[in-house]
RONU-835869 format. One record per atom (N, C-alpha, C): y, x, z; residue number from 1; atom name; chain; residue in one letter. Coordinates in steps of 0.05 Angstrom, whole numbers, plus 5000, padded with zeros to 4 digits. Atoms other than C-alpha are relative to their C-alpha. Layout:
BEGIN
{{Y,X,Z},NUM,'CA','A','A'};
...
//
This chain:
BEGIN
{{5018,4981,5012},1,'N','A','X'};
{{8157,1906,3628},1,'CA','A','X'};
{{5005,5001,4970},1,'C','A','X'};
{{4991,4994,5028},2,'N','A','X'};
{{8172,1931,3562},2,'CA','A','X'};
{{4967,4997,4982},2,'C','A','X'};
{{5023,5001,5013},3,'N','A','X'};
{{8133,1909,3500},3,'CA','A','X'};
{{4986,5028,4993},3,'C','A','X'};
{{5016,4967,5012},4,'N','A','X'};
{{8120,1978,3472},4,'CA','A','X'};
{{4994,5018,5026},4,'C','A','X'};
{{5005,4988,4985},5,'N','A','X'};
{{8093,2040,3504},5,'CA','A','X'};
{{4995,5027,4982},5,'C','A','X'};
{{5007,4971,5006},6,'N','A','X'};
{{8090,2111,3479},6,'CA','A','X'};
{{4974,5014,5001},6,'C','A','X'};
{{5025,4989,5002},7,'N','A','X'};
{{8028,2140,3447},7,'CA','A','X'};
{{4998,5027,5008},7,'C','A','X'};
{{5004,4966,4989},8,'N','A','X'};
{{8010,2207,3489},8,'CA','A','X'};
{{5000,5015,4972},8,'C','A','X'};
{{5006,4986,5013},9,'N','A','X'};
{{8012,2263,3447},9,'CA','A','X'};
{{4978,5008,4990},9,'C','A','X'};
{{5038,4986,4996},10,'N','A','X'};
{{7936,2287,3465},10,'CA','A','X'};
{{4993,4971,4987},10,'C','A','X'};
{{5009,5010,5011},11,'N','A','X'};
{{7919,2224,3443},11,'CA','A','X'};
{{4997,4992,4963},11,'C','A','X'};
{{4987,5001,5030},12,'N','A','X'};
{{7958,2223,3368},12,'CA','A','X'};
{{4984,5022,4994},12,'C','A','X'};
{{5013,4978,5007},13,'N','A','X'};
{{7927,2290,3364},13,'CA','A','X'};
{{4976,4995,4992},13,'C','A','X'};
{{5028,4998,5001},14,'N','A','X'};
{{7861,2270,3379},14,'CA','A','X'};
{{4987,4978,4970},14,'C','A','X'};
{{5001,5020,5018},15,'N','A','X'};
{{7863,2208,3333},15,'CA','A','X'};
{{5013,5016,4975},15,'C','A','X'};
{{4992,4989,5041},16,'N','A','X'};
{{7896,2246,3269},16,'CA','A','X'};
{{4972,5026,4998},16,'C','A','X'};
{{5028,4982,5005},17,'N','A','X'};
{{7828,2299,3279},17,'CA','A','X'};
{{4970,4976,4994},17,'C','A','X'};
{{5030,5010,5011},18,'N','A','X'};
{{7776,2242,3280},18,'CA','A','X'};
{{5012,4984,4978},18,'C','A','X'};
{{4988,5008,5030},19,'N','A','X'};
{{7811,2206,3215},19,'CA','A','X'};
{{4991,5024,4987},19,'C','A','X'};
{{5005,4981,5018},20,'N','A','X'};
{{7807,2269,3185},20,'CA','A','X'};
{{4976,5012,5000},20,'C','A','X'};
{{5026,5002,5002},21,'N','A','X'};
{{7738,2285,3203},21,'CA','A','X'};
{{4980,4979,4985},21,'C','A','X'};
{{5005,5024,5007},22,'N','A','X'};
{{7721,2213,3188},22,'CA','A','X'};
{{5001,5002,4968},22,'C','A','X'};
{{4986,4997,5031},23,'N','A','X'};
{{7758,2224,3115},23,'CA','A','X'};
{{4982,5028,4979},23,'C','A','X'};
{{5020,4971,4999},24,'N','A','X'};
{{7717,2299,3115},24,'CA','A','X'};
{{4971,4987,4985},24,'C','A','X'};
{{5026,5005,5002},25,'N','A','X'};
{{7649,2262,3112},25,'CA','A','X'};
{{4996,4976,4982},25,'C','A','X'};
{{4990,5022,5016},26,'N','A','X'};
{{7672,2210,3071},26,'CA','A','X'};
{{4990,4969,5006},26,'C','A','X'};
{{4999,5014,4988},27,'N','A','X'};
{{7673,2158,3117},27,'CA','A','X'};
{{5023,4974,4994},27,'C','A','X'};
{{4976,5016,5001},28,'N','A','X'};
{{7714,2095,3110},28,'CA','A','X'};
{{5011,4997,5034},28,'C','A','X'};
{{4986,4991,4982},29,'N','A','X'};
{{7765,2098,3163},29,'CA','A','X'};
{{5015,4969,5002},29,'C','A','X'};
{{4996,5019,4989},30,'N','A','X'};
{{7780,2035,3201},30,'CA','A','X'};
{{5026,5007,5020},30,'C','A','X'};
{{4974,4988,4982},31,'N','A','X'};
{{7856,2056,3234},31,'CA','A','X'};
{{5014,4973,5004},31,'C','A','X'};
{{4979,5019,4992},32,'N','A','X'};
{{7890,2005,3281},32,'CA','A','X'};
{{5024,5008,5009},32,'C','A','X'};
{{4973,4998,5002},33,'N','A','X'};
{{7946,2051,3287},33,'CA','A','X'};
{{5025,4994,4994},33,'C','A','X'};
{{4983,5007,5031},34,'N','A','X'};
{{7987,2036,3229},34,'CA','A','X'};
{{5012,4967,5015},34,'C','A','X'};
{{4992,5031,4997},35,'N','A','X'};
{{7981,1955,3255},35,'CA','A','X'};
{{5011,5010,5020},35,'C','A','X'};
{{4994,5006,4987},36,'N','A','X'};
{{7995,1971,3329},36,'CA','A','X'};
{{5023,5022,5013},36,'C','A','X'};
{{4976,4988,4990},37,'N','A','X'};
{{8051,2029,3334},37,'CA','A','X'};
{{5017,5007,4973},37,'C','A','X'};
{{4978,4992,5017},38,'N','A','X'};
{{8110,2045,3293},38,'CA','A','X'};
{{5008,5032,4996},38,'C','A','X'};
{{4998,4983,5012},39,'N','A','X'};
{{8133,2108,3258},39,'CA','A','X'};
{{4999,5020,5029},39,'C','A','X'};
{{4997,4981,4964},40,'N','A','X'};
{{8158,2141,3340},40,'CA','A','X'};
{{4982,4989,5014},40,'C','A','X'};
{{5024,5008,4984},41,'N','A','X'};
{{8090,2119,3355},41,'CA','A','X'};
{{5012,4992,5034},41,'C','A','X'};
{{4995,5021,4977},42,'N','A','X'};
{{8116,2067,3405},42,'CA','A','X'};
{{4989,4981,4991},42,'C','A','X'};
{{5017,5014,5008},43,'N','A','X'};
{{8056,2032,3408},43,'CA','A','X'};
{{5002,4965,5009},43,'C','A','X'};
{{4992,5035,4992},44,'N','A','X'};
{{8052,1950,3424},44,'CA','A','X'};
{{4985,5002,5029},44,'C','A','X'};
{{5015,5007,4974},45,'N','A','X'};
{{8023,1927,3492},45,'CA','A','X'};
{{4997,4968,5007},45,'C','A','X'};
{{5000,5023,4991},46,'N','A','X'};
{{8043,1857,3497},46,'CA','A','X'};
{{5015,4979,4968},46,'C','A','X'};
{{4987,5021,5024},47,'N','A','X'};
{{8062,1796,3444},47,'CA','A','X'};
{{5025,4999,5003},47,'C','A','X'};
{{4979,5000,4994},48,'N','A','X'};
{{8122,1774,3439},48,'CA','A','X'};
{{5014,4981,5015},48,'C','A','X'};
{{5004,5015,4964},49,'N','A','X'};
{{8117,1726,3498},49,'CA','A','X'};
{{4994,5014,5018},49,'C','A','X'};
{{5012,4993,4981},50,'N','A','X'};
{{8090,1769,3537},50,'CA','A','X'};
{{4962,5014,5004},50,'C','A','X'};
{{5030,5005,4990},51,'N','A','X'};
{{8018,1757,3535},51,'CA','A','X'};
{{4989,5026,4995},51,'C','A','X'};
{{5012,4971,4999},52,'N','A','X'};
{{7984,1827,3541},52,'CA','A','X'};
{{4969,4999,4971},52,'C','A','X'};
{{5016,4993,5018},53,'N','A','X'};
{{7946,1848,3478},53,'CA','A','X'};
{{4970,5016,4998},53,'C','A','X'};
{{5036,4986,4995},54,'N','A','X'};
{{7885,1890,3511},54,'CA','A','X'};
{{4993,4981,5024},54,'C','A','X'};
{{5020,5022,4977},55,'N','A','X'};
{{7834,1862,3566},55,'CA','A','X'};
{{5006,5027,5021},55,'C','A','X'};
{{4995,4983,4970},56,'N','A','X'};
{{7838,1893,3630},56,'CA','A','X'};
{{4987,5025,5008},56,'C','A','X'};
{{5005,4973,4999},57,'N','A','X'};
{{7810,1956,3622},57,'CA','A','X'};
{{5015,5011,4977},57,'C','A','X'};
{{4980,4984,5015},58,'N','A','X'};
{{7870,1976,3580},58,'CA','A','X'};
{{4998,5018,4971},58,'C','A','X'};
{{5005,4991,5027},59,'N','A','X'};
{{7838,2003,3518},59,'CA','A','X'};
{{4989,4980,4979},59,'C','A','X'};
{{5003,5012,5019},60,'N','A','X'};
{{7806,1947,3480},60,'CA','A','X'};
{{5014,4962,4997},60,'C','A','X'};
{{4983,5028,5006},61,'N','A','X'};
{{7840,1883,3448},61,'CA','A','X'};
{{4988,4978,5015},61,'C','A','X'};
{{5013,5021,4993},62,'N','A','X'};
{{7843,1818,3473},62,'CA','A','X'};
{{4980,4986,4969},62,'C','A','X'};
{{5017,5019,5021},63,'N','A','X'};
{{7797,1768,3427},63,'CA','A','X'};
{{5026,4982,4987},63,'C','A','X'};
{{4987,5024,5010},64,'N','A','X'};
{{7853,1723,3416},64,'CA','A','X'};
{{5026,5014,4983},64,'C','A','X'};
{{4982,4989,5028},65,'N','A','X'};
{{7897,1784,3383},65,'CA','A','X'};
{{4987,5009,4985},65,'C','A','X'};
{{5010,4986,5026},66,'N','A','X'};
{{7848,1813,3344},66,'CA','A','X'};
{{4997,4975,4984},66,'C','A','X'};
{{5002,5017,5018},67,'N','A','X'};
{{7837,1751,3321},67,'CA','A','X'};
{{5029,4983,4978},67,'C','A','X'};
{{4970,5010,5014},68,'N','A','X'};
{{7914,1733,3299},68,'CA','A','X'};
{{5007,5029,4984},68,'C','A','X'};
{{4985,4979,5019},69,'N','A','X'};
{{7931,1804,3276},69,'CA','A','X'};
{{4990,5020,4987},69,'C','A','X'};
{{5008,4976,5006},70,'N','A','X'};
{{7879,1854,3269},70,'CA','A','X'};
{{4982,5004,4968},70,'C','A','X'};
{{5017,4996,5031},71,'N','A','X'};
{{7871,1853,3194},71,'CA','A','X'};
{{4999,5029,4991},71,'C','A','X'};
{{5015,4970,5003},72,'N','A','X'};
{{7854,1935,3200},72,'CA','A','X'};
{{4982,4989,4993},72,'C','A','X'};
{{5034,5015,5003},73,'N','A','X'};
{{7788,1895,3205},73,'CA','A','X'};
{{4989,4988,4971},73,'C','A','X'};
{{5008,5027,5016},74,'N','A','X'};
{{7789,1853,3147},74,'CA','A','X'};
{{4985,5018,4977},74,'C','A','X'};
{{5015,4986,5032},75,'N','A','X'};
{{7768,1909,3083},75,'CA','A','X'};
{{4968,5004,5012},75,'C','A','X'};
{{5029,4987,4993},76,'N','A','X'};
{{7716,1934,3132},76,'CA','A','X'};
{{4983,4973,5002},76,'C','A','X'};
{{5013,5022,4997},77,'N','A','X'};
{{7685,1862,3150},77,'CA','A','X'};
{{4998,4970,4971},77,'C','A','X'};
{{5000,5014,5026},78,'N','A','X'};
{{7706,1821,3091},78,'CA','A','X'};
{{4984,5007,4972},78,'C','A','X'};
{{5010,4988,5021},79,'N','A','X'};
{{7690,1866,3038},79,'CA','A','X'};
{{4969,4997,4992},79,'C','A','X'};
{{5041,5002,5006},80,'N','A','X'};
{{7616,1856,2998},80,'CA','A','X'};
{{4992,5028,4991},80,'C','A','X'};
{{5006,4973,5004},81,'N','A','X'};
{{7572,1912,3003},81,'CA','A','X'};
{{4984,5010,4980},81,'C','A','X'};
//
């Protein structure tokens, strides 16, 4: 099984409209794109052992990678308000 996997189109689409809506209303914009696919949006799926990076319903992270990589998170949670 290959680590990467190819971000649908419909979905790149749909994600560069709510950023830009998000950006519209002047929203801070929390994007784990950037961390989890590369420029030919060939997105990640698994570490580099193996170990699968979402939970078993295929769209949200495991706990144990957000917790090693997902510093998208960190301005929005760290930051003092």
């Amino acid at each position: 099984m290959s680590r990467t996997v190819a971000l649908p189109a419909s979905q790149r689409a749909l994600h560069d409209r709510m950023r830009q809506l998000a950006r519209d209303s002047g929203a801070e914009v929390i994007d784990p794109i950037p961390s989890l696919c590369d420029a030919q949006d060939q997105c990640l799926r698994s570490e580099a052992d193996g170990t699968p990076i979402y939970i078993l319903d295929g769209v949200h992270l495991t706990a144990r990678y957000v917790a090693q990589a997902a510093g998208f998170l960190d301005r929005a949670l760290l930051s003092p308000k």
